[in-house]
N, CA, C and O atoms as CSV, one atom per row, in Angstrom:
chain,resi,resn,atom,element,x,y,z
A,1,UNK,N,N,0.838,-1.186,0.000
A,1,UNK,CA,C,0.000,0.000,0.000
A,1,UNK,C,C,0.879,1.244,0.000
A,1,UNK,O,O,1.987,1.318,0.530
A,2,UNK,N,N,0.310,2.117,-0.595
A,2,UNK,CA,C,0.948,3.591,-0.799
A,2,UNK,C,C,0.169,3.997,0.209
A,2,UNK,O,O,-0.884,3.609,0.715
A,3,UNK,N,N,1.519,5.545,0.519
A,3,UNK,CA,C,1.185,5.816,2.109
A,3,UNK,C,C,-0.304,7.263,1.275
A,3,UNK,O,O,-0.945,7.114,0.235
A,4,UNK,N,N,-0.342,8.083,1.946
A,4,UNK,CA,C,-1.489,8.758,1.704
A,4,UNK,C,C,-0.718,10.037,1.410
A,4,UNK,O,O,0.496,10.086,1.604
A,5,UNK,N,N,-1.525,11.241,0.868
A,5,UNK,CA,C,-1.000,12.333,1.063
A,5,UNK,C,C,-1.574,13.423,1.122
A,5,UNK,O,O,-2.310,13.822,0.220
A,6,UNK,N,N,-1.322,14.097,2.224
A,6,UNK,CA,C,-1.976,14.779,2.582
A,6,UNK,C,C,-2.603,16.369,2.132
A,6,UNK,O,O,-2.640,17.238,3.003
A,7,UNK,N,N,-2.919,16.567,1.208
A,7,UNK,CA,C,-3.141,17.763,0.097
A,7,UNK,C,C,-4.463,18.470,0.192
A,7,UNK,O,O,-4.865,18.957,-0.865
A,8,UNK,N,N,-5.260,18.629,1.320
A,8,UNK,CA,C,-6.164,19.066,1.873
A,8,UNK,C,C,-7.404,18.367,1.216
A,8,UNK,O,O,-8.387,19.100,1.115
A,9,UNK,N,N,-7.562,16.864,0.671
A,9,UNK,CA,C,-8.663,16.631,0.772
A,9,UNK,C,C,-8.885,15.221,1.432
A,9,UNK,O,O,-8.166,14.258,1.700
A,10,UNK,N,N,-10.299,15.569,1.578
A,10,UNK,CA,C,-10.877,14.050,2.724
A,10,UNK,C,C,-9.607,12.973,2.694
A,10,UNK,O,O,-8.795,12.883,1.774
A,11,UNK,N,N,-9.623,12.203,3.873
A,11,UNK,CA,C,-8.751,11.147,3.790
A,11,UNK,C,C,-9.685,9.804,2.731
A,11,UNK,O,O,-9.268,9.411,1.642
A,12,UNK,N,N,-10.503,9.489,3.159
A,12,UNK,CA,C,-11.431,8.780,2.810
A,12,UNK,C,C,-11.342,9.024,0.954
A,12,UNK,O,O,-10.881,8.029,0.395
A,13,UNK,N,N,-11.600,9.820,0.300
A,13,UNK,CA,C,-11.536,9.945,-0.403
A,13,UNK,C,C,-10.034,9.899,-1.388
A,13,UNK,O,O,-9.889,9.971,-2.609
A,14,UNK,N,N,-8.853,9.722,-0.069
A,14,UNK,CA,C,-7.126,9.378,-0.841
A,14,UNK,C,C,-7.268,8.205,-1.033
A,14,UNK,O,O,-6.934,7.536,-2.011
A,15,UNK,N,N,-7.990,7.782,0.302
A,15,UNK,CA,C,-8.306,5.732,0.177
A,15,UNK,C,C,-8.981,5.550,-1.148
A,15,UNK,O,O,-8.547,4.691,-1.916
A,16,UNK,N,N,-9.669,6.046,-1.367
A,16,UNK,CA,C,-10.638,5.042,-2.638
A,16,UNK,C,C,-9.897,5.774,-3.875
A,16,UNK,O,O,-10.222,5.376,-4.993
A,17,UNK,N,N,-8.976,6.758,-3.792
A,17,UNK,CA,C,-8.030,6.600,-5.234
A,17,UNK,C,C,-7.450,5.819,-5.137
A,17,UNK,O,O,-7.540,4.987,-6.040
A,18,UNK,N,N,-6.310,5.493,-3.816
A,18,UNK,CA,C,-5.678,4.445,-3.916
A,18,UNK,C,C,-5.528,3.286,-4.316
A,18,UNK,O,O,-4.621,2.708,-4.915
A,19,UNK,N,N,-7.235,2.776,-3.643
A,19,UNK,CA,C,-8.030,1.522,-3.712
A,19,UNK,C,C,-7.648,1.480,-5.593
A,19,UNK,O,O,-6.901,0.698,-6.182
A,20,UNK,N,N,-8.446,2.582,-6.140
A,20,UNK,CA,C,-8.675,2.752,-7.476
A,20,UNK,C,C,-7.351,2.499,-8.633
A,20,UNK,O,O,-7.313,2.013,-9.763
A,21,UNK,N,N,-6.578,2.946,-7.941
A,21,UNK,CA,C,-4.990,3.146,-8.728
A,21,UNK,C,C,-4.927,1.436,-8.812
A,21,UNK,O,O,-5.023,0.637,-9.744
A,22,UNK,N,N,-4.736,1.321,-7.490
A,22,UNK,CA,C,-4.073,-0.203,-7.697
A,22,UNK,C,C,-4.837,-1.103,-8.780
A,22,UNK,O,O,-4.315,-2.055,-9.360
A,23,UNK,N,N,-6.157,-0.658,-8.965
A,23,UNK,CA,C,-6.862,-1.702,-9.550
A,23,UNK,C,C,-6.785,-1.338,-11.034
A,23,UNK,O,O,-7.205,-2.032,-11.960
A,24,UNK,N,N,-6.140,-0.053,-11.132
A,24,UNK,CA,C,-5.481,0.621,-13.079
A,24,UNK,C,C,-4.906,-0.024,-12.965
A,24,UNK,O,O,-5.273,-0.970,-13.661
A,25,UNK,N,N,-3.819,-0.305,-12.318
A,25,UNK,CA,C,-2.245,-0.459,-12.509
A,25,UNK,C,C,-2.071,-2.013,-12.415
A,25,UNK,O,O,-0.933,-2.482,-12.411
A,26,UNK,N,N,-3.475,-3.043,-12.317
A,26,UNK,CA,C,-3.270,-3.936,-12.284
A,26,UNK,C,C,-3.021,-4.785,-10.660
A,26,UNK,O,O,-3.494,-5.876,-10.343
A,27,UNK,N,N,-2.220,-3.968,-9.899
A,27,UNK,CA,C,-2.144,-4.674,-8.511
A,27,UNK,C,C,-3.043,-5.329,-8.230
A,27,UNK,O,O,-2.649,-6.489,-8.103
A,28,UNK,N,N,-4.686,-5.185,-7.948
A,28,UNK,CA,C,-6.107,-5.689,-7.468
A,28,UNK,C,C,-6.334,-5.740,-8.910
A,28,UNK,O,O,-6.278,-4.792,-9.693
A,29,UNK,N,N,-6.676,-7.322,-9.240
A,29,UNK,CA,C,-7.638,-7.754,-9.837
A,29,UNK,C,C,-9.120,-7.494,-10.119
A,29,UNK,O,O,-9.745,-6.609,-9.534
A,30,UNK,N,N,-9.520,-8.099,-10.807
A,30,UNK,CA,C,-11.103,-8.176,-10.886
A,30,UNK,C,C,-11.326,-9.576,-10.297
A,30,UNK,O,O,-10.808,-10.621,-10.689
A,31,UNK,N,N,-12.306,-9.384,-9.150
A,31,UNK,CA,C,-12.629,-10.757,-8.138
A,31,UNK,C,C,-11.449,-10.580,-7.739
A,31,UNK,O,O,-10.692,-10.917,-8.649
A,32,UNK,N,N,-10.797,-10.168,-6.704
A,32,UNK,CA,C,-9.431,-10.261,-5.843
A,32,UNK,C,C,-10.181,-9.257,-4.671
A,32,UNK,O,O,-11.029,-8.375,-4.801
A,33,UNK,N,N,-9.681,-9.640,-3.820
A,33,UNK,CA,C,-10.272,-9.739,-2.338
A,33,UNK,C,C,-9.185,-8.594,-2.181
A,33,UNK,O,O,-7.977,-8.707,-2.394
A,34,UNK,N,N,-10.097,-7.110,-1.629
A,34,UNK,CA,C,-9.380,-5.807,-1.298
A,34,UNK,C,C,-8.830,-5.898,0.479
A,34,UNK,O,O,-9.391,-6.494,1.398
A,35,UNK,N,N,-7.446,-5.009,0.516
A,35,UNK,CA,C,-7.747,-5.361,2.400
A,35,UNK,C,C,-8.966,-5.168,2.725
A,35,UNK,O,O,-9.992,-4.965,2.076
A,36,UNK,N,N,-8.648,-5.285,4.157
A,36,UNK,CA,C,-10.149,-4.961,5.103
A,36,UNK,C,C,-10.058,-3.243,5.632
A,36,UNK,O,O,-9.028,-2.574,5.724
A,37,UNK,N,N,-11.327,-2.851,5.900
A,37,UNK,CA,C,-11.049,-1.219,6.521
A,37,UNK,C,C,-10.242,-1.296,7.555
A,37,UNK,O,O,-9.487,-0.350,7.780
A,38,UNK,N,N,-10.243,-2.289,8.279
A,38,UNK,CA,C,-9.684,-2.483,9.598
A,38,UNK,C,C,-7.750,-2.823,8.873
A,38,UNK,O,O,-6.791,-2.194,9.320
A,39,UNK,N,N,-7.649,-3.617,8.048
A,39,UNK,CA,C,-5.923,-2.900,7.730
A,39,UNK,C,C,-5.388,-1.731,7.234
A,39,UNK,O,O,-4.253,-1.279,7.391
A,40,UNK,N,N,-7.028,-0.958,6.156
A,40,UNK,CA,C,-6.721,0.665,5.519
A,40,UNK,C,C,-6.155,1.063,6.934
A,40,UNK,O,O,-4.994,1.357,7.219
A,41,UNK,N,N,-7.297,0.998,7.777
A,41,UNK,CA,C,-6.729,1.907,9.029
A,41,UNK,C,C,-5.449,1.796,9.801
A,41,UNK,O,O,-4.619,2.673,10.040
A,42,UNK,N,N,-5.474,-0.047,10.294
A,42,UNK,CA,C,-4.065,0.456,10.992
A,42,UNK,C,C,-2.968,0.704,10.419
A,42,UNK,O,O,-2.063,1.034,11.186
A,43,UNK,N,N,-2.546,0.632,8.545
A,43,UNK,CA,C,-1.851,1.048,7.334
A,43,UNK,C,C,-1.702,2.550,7.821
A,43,UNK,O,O,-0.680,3.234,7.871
A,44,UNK,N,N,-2.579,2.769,8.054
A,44,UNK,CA,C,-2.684,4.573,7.320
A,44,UNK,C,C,-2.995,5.115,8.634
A,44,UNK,O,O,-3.019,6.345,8.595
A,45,UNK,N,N,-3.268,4.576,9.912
A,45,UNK,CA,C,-3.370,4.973,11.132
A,45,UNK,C,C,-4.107,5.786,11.077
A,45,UNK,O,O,-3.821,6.895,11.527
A,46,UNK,N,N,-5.683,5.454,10.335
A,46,UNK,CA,C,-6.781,6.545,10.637
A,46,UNK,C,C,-8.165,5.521,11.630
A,46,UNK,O,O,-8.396,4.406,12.098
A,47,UNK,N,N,-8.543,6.422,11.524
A,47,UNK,CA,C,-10.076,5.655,12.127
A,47,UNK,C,C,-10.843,4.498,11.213
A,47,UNK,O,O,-10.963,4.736,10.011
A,48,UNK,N,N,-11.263,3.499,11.641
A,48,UNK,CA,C,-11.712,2.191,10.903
A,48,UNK,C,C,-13.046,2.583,9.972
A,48,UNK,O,O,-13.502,2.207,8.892
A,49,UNK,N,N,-13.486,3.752,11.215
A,49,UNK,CA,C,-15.024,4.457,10.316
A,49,UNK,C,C,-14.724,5.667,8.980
A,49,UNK,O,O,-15.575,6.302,8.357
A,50,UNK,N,N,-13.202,5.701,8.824
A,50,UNK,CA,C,-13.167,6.835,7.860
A,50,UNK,C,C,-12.233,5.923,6.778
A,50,UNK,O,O,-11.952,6.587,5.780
A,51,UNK,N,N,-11.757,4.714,6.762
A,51,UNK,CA,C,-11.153,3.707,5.753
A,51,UNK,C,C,-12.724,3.477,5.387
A,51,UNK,O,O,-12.849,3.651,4.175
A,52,UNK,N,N,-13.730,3.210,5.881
A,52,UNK,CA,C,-14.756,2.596,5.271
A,52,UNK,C,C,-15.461,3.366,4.397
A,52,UNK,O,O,-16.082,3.020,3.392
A,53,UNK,N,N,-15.277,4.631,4.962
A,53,UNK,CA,C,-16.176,5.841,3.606
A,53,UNK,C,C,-15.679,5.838,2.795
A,53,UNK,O,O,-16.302,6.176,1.788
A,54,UNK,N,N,-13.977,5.398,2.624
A,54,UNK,CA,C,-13.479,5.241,1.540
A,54,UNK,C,C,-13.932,4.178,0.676
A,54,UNK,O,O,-14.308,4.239,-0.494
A,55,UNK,N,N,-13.856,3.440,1.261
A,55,UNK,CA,C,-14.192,1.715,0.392
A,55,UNK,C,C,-15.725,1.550,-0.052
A,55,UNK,O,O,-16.201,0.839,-0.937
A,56,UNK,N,N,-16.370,2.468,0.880
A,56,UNK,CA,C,-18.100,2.089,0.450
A,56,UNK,C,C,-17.931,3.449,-0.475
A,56,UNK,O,O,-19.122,3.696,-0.662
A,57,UNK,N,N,-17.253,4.423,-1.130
A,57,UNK,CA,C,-17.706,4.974,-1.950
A,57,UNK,C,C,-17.324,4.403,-3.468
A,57,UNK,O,O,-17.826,4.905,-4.474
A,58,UNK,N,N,-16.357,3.269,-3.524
A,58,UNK,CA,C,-16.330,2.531,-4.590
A,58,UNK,C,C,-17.126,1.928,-4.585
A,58,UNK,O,O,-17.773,1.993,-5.630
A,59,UNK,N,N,-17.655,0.985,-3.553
A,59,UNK,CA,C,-18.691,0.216,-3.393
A,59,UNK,C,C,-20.218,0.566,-4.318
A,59,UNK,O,O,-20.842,-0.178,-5.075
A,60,UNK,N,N,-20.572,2.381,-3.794
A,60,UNK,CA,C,-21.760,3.062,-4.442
A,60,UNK,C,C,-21.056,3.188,-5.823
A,60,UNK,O,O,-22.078,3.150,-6.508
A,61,UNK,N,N,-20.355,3.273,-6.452
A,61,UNK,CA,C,-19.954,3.573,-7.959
A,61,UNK,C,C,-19.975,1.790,-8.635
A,61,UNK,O,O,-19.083,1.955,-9.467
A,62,UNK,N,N,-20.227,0.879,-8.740
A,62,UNK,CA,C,-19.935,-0.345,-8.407
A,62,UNK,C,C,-18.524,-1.094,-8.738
A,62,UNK,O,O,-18.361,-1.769,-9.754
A,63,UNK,N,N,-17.667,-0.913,-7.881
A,63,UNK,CA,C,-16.076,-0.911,-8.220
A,63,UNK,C,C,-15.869,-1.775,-7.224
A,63,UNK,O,O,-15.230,-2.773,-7.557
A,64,UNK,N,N,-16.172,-1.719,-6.219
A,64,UNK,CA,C,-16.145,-3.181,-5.700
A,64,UNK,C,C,-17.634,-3.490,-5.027
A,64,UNK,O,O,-18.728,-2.943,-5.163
A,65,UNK,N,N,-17.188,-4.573,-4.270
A,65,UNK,CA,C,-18.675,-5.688,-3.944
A,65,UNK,C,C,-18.345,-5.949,-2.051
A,65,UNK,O,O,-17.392,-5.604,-1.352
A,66,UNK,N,N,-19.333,-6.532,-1.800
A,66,UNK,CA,C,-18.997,-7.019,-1.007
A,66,UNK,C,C,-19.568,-8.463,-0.469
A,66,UNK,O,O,-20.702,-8.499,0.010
A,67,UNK,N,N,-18.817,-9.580,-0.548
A,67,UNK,CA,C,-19.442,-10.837,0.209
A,67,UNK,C,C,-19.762,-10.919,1.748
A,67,UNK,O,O,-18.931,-10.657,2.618
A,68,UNK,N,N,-20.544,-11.155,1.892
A,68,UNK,CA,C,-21.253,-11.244,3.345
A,68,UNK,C,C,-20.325,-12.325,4.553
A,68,UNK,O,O,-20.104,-13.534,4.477
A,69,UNK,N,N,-19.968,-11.424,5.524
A,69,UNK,CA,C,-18.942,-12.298,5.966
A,69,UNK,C,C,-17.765,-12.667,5.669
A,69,UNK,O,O,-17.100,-13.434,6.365
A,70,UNK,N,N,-17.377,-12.133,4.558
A,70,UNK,CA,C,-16.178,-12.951,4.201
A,70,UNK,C,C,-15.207,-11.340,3.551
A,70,UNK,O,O,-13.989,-11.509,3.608
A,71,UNK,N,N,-15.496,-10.410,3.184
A,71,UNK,CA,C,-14.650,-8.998,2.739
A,71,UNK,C,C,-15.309,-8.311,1.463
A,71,UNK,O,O,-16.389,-8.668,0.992
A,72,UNK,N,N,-14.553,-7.322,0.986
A,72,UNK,CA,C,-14.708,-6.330,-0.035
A,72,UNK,C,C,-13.485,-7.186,-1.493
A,72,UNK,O,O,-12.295,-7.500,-1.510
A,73,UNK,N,N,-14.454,-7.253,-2.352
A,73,UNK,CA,C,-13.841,-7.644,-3.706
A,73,UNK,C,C,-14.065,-6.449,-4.768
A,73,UNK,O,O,-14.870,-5.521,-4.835
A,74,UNK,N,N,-12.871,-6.938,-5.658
A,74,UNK,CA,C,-13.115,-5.785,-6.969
A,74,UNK,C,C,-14.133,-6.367,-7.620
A,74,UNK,O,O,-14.291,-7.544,-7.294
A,75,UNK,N,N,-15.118,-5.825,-8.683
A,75,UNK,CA,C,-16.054,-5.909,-9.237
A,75,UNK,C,C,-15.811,-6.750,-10.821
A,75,UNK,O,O,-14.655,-6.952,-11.191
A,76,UNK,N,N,-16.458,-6.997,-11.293
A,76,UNK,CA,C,-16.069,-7.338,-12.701
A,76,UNK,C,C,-16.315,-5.996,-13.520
A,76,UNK,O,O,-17.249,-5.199,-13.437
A,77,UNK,N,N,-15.104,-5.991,-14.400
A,77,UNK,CA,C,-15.303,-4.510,-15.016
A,77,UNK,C,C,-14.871,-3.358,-14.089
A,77,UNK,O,O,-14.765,-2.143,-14.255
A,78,UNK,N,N,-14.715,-3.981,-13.311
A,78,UNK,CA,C,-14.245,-2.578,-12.343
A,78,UNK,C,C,-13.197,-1.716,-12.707
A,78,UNK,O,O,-13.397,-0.503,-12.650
A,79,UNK,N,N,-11.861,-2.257,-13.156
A,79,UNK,CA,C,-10.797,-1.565,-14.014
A,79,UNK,C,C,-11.113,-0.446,-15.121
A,79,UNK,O,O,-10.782,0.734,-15.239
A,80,UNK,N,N,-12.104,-1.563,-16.081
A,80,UNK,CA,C,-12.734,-0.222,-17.080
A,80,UNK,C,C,-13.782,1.223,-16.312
A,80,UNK,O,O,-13.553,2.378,-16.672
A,81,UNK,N,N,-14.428,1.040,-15.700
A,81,UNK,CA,C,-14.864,2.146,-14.926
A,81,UNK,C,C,-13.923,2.763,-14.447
A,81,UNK,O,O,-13.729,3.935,-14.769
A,82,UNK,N,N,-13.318,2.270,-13.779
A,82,UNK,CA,C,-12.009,3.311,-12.789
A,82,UNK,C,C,-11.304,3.893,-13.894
A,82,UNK,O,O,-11.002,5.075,-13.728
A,83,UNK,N,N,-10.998,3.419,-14.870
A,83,UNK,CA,C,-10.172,4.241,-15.826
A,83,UNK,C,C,-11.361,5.283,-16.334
A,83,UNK,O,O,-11.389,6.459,-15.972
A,84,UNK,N,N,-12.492,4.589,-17.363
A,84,UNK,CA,C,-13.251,5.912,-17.747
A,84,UNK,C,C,-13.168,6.959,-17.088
A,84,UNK,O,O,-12.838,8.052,-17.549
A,85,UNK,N,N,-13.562,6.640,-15.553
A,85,UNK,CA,C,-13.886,7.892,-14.445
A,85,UNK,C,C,-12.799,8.907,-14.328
A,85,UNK,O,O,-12.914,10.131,-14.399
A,86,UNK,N,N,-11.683,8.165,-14.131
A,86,UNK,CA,C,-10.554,9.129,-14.251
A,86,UNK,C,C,-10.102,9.712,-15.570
A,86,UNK,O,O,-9.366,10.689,-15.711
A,87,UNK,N,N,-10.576,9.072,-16.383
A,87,UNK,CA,C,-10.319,9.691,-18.260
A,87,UNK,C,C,-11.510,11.116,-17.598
A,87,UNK,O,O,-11.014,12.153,-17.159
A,88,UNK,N,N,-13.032,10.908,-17.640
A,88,UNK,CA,C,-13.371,11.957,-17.269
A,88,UNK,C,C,-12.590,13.015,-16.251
A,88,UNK,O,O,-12.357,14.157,-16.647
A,89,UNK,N,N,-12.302,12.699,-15.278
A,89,UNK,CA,C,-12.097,13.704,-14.461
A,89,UNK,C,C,-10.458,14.378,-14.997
A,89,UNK,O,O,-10.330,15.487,-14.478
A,90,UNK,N,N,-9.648,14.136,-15.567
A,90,UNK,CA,C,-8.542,14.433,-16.253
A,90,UNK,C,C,-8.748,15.166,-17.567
A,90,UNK,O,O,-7.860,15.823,-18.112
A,91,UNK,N,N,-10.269,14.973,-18.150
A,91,UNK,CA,C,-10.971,16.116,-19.403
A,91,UNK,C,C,-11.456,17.277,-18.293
A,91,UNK,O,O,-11.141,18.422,-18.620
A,92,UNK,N,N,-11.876,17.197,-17.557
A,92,UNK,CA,C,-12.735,17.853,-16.656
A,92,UNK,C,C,-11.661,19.472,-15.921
A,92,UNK,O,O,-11.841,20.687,-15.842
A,93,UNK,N,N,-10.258,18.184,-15.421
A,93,UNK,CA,C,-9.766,19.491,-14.454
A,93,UNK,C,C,-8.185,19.827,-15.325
A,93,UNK,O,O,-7.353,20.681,-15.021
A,94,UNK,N,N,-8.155,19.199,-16.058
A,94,UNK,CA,C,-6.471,19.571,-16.871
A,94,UNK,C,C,-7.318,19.872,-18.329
A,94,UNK,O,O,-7.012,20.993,-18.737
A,95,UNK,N,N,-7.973,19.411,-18.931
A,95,UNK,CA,C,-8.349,19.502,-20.669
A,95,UNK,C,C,-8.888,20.746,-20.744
A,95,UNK,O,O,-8.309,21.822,-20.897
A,96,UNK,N,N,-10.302,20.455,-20.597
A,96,UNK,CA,C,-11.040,21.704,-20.368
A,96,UNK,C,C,-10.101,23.404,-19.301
A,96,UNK,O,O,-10.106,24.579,-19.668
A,97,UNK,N,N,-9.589,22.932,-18.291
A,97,UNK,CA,C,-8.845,24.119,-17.724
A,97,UNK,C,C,-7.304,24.594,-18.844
A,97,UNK,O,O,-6.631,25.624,-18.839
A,98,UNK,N,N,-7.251,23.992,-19.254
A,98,UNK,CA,C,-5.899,24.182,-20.168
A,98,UNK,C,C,-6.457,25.192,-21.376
A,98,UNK,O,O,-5.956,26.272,-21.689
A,99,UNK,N,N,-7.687,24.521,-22.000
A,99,UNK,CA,C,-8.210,25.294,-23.177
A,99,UNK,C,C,-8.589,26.394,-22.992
A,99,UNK,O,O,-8.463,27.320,-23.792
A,100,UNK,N,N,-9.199,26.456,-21.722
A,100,UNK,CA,C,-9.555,27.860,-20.629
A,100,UNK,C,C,-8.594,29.344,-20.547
A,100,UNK,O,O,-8.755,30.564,-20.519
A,101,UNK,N,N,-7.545,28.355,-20.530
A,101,UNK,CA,C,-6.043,29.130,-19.948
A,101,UNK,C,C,-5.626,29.762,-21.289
A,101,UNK,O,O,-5.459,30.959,-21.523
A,102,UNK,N,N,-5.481,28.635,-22.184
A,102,UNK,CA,C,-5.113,29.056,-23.762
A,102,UNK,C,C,-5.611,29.850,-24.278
A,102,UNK,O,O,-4.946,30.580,-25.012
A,103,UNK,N,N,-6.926,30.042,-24.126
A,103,UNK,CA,C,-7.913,30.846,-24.954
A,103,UNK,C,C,-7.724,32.428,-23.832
A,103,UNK,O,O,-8.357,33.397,-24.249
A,104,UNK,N,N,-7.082,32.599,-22.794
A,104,UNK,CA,C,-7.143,33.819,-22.701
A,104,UNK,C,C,-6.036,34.431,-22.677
A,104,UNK,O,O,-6.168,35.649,-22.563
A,105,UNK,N,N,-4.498,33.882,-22.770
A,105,UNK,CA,C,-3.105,33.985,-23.627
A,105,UNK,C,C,-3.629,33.946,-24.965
A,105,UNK,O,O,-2.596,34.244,-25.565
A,106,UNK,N,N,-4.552,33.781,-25.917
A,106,UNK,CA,C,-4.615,34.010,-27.319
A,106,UNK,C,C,-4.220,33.084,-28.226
A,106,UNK,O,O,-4.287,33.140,-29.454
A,107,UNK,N,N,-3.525,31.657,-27.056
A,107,UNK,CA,C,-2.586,30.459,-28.139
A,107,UNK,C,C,-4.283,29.941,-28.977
A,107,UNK,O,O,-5.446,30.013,-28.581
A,108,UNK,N,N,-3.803,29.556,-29.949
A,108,UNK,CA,C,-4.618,29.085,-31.025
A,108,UNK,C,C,-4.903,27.491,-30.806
A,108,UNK,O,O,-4.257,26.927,-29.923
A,109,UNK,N,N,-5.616,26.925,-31.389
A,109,UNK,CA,C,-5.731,25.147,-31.479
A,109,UNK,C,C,-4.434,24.492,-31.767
A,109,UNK,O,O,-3.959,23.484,-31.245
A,110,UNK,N,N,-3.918,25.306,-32.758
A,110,UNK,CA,C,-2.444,24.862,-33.393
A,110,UNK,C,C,-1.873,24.922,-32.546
A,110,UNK,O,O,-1.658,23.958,-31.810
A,111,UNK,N,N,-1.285,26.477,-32.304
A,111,UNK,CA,C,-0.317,26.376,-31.191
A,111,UNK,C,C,-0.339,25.501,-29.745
A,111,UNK,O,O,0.457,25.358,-28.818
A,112,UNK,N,N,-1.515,25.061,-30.023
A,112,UNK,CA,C,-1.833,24.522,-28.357
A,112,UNK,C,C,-1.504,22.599,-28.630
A,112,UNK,O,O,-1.065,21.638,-27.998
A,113,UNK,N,N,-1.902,22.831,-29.600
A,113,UNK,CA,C,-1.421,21.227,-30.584
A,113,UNK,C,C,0.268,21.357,-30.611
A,113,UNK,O,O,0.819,20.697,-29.730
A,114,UNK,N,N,0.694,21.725,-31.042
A,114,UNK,CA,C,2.358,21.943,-31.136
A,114,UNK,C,C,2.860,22.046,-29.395
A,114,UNK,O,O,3.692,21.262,-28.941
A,115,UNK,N,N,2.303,22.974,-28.673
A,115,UNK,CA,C,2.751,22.424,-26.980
A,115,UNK,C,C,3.052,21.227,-26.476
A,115,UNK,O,O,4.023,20.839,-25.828
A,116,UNK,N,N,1.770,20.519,-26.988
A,116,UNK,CA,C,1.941,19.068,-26.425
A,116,UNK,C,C,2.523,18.669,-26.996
A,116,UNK,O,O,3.483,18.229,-26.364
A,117,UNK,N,N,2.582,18.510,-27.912
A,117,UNK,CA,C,3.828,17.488,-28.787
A,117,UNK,C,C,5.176,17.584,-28.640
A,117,UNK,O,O,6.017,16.699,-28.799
A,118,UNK,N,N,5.409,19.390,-28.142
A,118,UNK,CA,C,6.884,19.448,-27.549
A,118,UNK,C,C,6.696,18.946,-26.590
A,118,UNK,O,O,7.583,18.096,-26.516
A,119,UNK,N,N,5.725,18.851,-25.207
A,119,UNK,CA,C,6.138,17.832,-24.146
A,119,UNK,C,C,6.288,16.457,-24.484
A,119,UNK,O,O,6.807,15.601,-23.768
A,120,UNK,N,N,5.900,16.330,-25.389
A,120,UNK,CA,C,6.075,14.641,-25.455
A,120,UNK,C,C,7.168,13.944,-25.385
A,120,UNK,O,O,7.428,12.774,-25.103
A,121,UNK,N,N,7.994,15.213,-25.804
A,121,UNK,CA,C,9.105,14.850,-26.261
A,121,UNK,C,C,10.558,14.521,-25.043
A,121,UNK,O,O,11.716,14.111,-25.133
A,122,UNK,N,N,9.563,15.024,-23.879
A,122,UNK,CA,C,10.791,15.731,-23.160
A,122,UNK,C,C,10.808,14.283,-22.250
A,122,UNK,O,O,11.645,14.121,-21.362
């Protein structure tokens, strides 16, 4: 587990990127059994009731599941959601804010096309 960081928002809400990352990046499977809130917490040394707001808000998106008695699993398909969601939210706060930014420096589509391509490079 990656440790958390602290950047002024909810903890709960670092957990269920985390949760989320691992399951891009392949670490957590689809059907693979997530820790328990009770290791988020003593991991991350928060409260057992604020690892769980994390985990039940994947839970409400359906990214993971939960078996009765037995823990929190990743979902089937869960990977492709977690990526869409974050494809959205990466149009949302870098795409759209960039074109924002561009358009009131005066850079053009072109020029803003030619930017990226010099980062690509680097």
């Amino acid at each position: 587990m990656k440790q958390l960081i602290d950047d002024g928002r909810p903890i709960f809400v670092q957990i269920a990127e985390r949760i989320e990352d691992d399951i891009i990046e392949g670490v957590l499977l689809e059907e693979a059994q997530v820790p328990s809130t009770n290791q988020f917490a003593a991991f991350y040394k928060i409260n057992p009731a604020t690892a769980a707001k994390g985990v039940n808000l994947l839970v409400d998106e359906g990214i993971l599941y939960k078996k009765r008695g037995i823990g929190m699993f990743v979902a089937s398909g869960a990977r492709v959601k977690a990526m869409e969601k974050r494809k959205e939210l990466f149009f949302e706060q870098y795409v759209v804010t960039m074109i924002q930014e561009a358009e009131k420096l005066g850079i053009t589509t072109d020029q803003l096309t030619e930017m990226i391509r010099r980062g690509e490079k680097r």
